[in-house]
N, CA and C atoms of all chains as a GROMACS GRO file, in nm:
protein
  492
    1UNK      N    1 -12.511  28.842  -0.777
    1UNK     CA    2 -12.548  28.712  -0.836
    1UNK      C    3 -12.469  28.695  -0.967
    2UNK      N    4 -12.352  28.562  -0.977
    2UNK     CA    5 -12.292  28.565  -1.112
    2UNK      C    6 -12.420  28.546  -1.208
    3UNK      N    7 -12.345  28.574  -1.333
    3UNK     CA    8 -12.445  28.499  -1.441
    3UNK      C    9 -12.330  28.470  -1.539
    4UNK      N   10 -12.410  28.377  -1.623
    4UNK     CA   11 -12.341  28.312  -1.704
    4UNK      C   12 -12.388  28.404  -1.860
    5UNK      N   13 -12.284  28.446  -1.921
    5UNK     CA   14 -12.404  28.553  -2.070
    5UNK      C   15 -12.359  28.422  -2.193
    6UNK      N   16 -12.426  28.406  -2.276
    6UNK     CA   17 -12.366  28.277  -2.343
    6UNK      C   18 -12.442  28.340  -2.513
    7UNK      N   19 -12.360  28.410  -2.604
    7UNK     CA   20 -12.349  28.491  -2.718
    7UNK      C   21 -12.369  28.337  -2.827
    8UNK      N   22 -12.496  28.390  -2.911
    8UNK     CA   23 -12.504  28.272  -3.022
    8UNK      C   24 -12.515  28.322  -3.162
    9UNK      N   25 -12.481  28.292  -3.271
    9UNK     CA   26 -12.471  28.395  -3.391
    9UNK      C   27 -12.517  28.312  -3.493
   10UNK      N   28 -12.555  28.367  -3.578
   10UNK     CA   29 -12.580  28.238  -3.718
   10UNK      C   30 -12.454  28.239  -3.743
   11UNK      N   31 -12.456  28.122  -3.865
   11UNK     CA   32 -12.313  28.088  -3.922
   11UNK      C   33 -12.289  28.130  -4.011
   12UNK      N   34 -12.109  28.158  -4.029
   12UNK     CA   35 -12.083  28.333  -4.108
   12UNK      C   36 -12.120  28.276  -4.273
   13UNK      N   37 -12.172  28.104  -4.312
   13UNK     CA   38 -12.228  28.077  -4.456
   13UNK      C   39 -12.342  28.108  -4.436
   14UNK      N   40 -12.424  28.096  -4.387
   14UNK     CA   41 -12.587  28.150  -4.390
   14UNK      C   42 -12.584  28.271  -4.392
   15UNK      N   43 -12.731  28.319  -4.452
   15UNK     CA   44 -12.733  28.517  -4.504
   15UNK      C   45 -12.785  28.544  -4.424
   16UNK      N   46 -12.865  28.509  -4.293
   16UNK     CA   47 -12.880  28.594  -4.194
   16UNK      C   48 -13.038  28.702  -4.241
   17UNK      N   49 -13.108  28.660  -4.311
   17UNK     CA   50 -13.182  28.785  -4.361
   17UNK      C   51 -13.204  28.859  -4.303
   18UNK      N   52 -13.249  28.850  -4.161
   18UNK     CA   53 -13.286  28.985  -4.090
   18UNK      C   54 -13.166  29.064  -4.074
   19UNK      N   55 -13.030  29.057  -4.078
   19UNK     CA   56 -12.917  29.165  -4.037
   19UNK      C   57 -12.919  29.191  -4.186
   20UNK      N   58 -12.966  29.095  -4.318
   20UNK     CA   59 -12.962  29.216  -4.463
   20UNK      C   60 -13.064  29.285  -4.436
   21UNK      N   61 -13.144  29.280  -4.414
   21UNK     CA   62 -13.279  29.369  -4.368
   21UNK      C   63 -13.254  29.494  -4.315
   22UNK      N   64 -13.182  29.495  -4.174
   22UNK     CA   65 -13.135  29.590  -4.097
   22UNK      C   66 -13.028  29.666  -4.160
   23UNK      N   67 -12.907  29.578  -4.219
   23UNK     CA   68 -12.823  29.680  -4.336
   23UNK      C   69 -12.853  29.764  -4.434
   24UNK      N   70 -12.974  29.732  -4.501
   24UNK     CA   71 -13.024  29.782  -4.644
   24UNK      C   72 -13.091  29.924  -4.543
   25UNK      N   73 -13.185  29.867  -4.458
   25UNK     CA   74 -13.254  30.004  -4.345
   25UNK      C   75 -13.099  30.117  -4.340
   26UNK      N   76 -13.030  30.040  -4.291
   26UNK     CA   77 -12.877  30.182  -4.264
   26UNK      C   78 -12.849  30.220  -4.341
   27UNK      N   79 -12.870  30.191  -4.489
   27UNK     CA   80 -12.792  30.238  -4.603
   27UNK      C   81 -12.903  30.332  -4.632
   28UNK      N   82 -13.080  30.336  -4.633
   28UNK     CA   83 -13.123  30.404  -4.664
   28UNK      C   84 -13.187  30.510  -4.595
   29UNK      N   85 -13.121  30.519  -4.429
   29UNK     CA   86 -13.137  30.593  -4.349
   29UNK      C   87 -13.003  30.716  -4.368
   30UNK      N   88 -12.915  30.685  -4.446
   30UNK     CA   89 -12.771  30.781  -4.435
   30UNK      C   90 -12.661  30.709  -4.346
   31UNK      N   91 -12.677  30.598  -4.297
   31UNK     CA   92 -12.578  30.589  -4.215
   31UNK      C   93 -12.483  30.514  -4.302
   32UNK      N   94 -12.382  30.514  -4.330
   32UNK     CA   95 -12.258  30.462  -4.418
   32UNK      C   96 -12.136  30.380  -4.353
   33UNK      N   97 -12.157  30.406  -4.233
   33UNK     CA   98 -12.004  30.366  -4.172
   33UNK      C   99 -12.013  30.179  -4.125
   34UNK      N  100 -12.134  30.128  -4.176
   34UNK     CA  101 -12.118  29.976  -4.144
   34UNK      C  102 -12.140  29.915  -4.258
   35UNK      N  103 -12.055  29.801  -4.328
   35UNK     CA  104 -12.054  29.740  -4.479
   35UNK      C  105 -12.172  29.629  -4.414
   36UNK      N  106 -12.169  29.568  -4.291
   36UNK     CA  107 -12.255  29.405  -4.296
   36UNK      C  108 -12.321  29.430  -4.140
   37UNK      N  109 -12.472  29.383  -4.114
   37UNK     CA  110 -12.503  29.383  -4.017
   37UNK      C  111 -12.558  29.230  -3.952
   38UNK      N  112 -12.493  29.135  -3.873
   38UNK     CA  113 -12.488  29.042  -3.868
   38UNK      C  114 -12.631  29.013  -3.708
   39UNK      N  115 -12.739  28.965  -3.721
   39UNK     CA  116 -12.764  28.964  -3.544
   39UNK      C  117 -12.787  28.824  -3.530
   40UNK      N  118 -12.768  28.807  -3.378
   40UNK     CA  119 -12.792  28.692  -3.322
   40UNK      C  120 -12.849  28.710  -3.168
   41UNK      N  121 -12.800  28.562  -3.084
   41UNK     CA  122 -12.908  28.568  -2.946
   41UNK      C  123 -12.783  28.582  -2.823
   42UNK      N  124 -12.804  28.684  -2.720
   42UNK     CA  125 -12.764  28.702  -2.622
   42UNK      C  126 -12.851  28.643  -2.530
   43UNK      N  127 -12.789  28.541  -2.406
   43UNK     CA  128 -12.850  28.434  -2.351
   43UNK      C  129 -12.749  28.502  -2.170
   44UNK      N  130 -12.870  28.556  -2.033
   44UNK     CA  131 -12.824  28.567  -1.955
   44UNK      C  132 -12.864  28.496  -1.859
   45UNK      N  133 -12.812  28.314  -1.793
   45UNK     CA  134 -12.813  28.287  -1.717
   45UNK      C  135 -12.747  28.327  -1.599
   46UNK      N  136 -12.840  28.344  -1.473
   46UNK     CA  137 -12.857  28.388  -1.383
   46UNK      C  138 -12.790  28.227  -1.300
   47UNK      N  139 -12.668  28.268  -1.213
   47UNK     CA  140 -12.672  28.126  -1.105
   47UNK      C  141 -12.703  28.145  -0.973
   48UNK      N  142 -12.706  28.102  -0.914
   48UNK     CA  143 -12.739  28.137  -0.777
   48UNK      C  144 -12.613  28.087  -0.693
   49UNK      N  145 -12.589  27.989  -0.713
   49UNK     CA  146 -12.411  27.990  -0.586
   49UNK      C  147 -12.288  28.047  -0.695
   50UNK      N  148 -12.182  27.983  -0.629
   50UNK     CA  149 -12.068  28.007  -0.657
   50UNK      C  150 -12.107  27.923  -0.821
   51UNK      N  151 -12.005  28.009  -0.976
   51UNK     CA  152 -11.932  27.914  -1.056
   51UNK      C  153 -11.822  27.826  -1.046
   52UNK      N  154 -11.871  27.667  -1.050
   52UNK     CA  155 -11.781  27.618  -1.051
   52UNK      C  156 -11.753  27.539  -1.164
   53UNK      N  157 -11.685  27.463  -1.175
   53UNK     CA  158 -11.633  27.419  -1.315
   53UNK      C  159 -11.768  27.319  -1.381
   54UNK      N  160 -11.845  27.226  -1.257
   54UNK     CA  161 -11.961  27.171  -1.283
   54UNK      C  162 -12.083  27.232  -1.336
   55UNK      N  163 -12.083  27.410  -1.285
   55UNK     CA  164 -12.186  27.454  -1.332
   55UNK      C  165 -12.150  27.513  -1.493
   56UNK      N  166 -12.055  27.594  -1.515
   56UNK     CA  167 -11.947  27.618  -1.644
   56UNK      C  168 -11.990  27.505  -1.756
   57UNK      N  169 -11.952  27.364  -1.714
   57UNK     CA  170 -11.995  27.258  -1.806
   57UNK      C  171 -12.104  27.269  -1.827
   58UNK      N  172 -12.240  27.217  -1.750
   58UNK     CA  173 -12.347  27.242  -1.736
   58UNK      C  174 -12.404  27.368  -1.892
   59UNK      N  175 -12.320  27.496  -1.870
   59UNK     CA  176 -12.349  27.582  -1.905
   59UNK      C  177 -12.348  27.559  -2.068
   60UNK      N  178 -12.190  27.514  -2.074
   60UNK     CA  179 -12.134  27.456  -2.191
   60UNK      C  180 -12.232  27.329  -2.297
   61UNK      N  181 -12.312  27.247  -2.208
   61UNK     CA  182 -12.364  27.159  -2.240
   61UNK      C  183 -12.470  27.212  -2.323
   62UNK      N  184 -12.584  27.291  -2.244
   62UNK     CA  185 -12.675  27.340  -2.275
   62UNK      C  186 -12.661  27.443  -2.394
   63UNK      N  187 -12.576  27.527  -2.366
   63UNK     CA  188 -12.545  27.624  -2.484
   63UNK      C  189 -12.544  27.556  -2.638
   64UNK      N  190 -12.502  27.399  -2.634
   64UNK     CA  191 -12.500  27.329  -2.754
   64UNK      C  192 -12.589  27.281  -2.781
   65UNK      N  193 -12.683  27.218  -2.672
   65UNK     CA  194 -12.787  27.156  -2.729
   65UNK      C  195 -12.946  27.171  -2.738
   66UNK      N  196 -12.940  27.318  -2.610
   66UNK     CA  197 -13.066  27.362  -2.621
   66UNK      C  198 -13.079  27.527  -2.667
   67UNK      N  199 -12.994  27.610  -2.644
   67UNK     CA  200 -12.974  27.756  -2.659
   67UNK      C  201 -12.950  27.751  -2.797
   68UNK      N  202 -12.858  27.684  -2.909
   68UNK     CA  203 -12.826  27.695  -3.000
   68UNK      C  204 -12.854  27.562  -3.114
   69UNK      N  205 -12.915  27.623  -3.199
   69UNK     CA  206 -12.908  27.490  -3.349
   69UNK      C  207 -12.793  27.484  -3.415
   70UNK      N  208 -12.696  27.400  -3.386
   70UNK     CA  209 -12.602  27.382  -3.466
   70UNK      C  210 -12.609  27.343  -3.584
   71UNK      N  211 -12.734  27.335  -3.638
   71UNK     CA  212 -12.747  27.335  -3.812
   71UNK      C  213 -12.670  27.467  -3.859
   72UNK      N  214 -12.760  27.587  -3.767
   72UNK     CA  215 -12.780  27.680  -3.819
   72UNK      C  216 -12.705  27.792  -3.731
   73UNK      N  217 -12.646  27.788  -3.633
   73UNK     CA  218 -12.594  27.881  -3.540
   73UNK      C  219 -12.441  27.844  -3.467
   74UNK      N  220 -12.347  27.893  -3.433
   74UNK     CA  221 -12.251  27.896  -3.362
   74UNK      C  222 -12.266  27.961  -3.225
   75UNK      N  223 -12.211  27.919  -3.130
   75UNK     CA  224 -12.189  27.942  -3.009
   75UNK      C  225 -12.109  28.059  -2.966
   76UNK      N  226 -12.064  28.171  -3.008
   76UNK     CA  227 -11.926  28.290  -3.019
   76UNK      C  228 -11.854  28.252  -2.908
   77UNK      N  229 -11.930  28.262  -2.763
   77UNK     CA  230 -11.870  28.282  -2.668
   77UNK      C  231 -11.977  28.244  -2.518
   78UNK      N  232 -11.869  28.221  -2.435
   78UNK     CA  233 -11.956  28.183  -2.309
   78UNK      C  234 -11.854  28.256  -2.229
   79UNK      N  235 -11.901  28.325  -2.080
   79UNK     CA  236 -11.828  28.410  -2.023
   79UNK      C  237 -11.916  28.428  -1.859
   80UNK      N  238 -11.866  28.423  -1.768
   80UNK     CA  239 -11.918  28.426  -1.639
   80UNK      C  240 -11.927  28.618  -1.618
   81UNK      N  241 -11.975  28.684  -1.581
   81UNK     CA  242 -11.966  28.835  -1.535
   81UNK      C  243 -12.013  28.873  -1.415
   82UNK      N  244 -11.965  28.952  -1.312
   82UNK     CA  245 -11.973  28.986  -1.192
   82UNK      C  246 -11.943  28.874  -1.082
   83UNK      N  247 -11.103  29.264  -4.049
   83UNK     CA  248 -11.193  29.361  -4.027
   83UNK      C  249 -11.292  29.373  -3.933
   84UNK      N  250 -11.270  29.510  -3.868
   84UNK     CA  251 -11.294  29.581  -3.705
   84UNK      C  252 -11.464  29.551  -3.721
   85UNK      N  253 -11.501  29.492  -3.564
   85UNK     CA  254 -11.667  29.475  -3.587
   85UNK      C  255 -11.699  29.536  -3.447
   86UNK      N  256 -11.757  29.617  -3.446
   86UNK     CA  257 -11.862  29.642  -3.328
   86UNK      C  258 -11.977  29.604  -3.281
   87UNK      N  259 -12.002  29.524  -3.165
   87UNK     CA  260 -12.100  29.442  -3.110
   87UNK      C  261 -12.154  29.528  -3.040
   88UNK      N  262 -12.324  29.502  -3.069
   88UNK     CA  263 -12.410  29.565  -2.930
   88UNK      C  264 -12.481  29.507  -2.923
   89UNK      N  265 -12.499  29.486  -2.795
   89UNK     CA  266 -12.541  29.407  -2.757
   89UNK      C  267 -12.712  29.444  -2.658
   90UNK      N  268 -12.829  29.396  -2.694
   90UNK     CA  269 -12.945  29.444  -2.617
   90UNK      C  270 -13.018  29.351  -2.545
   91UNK      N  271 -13.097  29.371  -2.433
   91UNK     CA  272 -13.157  29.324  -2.344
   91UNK      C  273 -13.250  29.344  -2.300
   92UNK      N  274 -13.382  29.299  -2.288
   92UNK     CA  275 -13.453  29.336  -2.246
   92UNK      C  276 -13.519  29.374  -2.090
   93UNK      N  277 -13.538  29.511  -2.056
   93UNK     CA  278 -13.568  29.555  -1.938
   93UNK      C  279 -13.562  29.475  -1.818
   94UNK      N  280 -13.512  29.492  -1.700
   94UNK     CA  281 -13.515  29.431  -1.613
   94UNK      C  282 -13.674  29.398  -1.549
   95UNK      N  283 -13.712  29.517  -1.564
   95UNK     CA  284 -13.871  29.534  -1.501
   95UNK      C  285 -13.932  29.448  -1.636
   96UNK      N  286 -13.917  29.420  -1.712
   96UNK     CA  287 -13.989  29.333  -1.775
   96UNK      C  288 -14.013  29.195  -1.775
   97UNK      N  289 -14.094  29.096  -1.822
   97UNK     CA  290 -14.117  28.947  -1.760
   97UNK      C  291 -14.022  28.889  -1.846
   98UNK      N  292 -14.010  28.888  -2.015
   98UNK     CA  293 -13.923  28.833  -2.125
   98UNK      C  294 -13.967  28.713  -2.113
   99UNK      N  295 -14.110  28.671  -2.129
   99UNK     CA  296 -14.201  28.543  -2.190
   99UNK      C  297 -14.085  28.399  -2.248
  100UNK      N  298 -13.994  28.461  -2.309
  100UNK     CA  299 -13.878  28.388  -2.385
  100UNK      C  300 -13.804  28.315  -2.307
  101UNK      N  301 -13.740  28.376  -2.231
  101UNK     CA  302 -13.657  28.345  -2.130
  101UNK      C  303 -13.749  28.242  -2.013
  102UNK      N  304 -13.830  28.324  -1.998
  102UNK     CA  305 -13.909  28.249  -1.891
  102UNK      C  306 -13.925  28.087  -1.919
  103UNK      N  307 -13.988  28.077  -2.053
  103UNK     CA  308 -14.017  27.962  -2.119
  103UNK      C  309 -13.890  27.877  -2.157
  104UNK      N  310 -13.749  27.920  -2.192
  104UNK     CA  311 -13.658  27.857  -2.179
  104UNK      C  312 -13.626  27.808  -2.025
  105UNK      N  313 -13.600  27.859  -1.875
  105UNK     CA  314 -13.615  27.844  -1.756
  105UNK      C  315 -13.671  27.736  -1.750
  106UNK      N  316 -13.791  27.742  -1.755
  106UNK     CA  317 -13.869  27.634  -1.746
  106UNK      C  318 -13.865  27.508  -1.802
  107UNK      N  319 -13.832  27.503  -1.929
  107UNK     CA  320 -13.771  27.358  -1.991
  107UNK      C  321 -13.629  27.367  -1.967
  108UNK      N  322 -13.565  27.456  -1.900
  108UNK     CA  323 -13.443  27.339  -1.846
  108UNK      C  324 -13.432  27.291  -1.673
  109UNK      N  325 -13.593  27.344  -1.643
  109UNK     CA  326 -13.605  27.287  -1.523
  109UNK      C  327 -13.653  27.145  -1.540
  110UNK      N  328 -13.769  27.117  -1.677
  110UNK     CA  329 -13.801  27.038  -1.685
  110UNK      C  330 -13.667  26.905  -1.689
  111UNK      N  331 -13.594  26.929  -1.779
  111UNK     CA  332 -13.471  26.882  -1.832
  111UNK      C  333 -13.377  26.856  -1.741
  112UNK      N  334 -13.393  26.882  -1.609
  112UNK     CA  335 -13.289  26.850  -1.525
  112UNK      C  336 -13.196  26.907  -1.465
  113UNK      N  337 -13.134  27.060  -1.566
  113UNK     CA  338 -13.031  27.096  -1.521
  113UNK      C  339 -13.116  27.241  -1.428
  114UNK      N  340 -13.039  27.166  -1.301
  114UNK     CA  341 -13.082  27.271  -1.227
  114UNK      C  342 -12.972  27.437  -1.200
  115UNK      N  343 -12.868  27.412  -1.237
  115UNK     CA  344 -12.788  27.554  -1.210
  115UNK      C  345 -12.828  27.663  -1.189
  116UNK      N  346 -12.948  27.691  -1.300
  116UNK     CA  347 -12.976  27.801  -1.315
  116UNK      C  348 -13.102  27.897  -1.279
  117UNK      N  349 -13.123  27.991  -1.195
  117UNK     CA  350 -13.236  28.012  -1.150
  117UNK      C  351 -13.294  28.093  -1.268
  118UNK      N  352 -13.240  28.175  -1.398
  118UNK     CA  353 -13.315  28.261  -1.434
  118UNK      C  354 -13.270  28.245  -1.573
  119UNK      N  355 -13.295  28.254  -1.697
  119UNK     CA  356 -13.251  28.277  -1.810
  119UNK      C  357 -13.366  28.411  -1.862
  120UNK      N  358 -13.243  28.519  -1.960
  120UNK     CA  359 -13.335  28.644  -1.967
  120UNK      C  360 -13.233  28.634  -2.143
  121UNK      N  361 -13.282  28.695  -2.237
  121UNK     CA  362 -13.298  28.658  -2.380
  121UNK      C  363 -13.315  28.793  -2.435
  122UNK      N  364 -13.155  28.858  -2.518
  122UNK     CA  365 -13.180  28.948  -2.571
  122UNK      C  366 -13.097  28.938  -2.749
  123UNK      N  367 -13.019  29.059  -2.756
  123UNK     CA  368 -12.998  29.012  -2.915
  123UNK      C  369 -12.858  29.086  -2.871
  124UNK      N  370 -12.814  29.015  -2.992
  124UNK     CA  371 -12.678  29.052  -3.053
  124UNK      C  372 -12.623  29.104  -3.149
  125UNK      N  373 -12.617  29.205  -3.205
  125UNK     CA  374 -12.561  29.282  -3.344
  125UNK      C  375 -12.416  29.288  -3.349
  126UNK      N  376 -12.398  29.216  -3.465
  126UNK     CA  377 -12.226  29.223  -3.534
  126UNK      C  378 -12.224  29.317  -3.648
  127UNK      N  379 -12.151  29.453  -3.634
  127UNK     CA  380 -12.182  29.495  -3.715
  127UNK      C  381 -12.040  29.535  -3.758
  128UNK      N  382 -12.049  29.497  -3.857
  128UNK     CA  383 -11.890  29.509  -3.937
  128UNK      C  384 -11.850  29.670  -4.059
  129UNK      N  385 -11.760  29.689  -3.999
  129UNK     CA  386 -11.681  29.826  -4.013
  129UNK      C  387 -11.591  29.815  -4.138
  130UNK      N  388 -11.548  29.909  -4.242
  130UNK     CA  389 -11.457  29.865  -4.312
  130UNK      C  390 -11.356  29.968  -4.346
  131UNK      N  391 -11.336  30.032  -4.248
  131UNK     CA  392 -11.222  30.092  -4.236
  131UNK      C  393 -11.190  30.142  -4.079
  132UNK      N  394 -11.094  30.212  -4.030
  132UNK     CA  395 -11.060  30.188  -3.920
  132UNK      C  396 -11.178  30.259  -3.796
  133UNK      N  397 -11.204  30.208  -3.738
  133UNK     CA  398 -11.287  30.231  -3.632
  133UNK      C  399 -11.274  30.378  -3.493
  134UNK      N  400 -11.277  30.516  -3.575
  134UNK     CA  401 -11.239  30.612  -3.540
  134UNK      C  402 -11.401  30.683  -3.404
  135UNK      N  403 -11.336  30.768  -3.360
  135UNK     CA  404 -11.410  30.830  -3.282
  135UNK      C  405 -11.608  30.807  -3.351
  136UNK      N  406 -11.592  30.928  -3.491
  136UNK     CA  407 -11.723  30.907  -3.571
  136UNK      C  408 -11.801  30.830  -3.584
  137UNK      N  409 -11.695  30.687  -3.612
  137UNK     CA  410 -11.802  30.542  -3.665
  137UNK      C  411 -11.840  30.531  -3.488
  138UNK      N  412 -11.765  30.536  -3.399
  138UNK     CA  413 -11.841  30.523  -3.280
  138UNK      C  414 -11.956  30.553  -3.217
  139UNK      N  415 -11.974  30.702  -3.278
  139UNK     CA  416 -12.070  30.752  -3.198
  139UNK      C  417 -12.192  30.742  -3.308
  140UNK      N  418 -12.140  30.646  -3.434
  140UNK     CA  419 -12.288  30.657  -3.538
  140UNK      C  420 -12.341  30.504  -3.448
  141UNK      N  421 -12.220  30.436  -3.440
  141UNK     CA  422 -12.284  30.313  -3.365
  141UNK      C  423 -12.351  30.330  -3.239
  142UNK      N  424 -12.333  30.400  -3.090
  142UNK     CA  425 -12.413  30.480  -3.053
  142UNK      C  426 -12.497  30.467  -3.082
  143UNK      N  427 -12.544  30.550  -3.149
  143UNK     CA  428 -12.665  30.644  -3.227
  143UNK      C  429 -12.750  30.591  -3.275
  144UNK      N  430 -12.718  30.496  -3.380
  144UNK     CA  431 -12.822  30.332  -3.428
  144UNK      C  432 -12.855  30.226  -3.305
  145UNK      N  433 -12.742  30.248  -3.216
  145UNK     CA  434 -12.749  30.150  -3.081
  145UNK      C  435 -12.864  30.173  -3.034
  146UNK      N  436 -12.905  30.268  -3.020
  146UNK     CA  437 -12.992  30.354  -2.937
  146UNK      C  438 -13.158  30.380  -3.018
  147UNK      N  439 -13.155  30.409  -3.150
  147UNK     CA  440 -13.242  30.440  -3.189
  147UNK      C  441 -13.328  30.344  -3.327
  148UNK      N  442 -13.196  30.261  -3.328
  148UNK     CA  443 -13.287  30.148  -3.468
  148UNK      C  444 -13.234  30.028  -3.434
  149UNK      N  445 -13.138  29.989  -3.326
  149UNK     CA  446 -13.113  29.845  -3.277
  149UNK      C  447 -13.207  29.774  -3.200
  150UNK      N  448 -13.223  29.938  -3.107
  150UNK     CA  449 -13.338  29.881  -2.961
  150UNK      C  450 -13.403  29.956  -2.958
  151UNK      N  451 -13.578  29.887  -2.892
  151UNK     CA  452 -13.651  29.990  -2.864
  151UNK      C  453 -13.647  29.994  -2.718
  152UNK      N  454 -13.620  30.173  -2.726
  152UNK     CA  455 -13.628  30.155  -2.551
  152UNK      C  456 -13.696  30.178  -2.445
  153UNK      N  457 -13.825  30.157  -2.536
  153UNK     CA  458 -13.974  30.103  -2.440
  153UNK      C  459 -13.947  30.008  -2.358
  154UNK      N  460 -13.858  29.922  -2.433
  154UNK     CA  461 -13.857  29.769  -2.364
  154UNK      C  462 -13.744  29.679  -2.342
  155UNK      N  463 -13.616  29.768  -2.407
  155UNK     CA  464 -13.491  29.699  -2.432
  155UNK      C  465 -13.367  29.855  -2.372
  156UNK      N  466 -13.281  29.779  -2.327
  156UNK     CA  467 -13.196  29.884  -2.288
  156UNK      C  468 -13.045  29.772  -2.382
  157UNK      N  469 -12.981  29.879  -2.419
  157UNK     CA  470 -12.811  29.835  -2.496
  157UNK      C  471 -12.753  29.840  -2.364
  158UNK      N  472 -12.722  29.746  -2.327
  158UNK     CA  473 -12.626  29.695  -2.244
  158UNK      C  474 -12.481  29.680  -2.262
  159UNK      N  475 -12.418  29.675  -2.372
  159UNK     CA  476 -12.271  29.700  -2.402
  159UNK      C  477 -12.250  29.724  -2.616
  160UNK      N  478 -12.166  29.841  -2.612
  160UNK     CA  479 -12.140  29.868  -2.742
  160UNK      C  480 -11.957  29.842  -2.708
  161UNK      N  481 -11.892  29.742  -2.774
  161UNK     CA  482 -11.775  29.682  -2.772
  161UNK      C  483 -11.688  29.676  -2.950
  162UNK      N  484 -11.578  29.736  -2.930
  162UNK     CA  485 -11.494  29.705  -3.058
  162UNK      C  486 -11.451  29.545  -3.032
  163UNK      N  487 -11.463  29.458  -3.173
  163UNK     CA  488 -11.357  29.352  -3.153
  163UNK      C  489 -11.230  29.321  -3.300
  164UNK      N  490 -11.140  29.293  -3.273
  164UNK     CA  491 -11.028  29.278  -3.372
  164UNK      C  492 -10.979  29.391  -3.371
   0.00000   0.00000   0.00000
């Protein structure tokens, strides 16, 4: 079954508090080797036929207007797998 | 500057309330493409010097033990980008 994975991130001007949250945790756990910890939403639509360029759009559409707040979030990437 | 993504998901055997509830309002909404949407997270975690064997396996290591819990979430891909 393809799926569609569709990666959403805050935007690199917003602070993101929860990835300072999670950074400050690594710094006071010993771990040193990451300066910034950034998180966001991994989104796995599931299709059931073939991708075709109608469903892709579809995908594209939604990713902007319901998966993601473009106040506050960017889209990274959209990508079909298997 | 080199960032390593990991990326987590929640269990297959699990329901993911989130996802479900997104599904459902884009059934409401019309677009039918998609039979399943499943909702996990995304960590950008930025490196500041070159991305050697070590920083790998610390990413690993946090992948595994302070990104996800893996009661309920499995890391599905740890990826260099740039």
């Amino acid at each position: 079954m393809p799926t569609i994975v569709v990666d959403v991130m805050p935007k690199a001007e917003l602070l993101d508090p929860q990835g300072k949250a999670v950074a400050g945790a690594l710094g006071r756990l010993g771990v040193d080797a990451f300066s910034g910890v950034r998180i966001g939403k991994r989104f796995e639509l599931t299709v059931d036929g073939p991708v075709d360029d109608a469903v892709l759009a579809q995908a594209e559409q939604i990713a902007a207007d319901i998966l993601s707040n473009s106040v506050i979030e960017d889209v990274v990437g959209i990508e079909v797998v298997e």
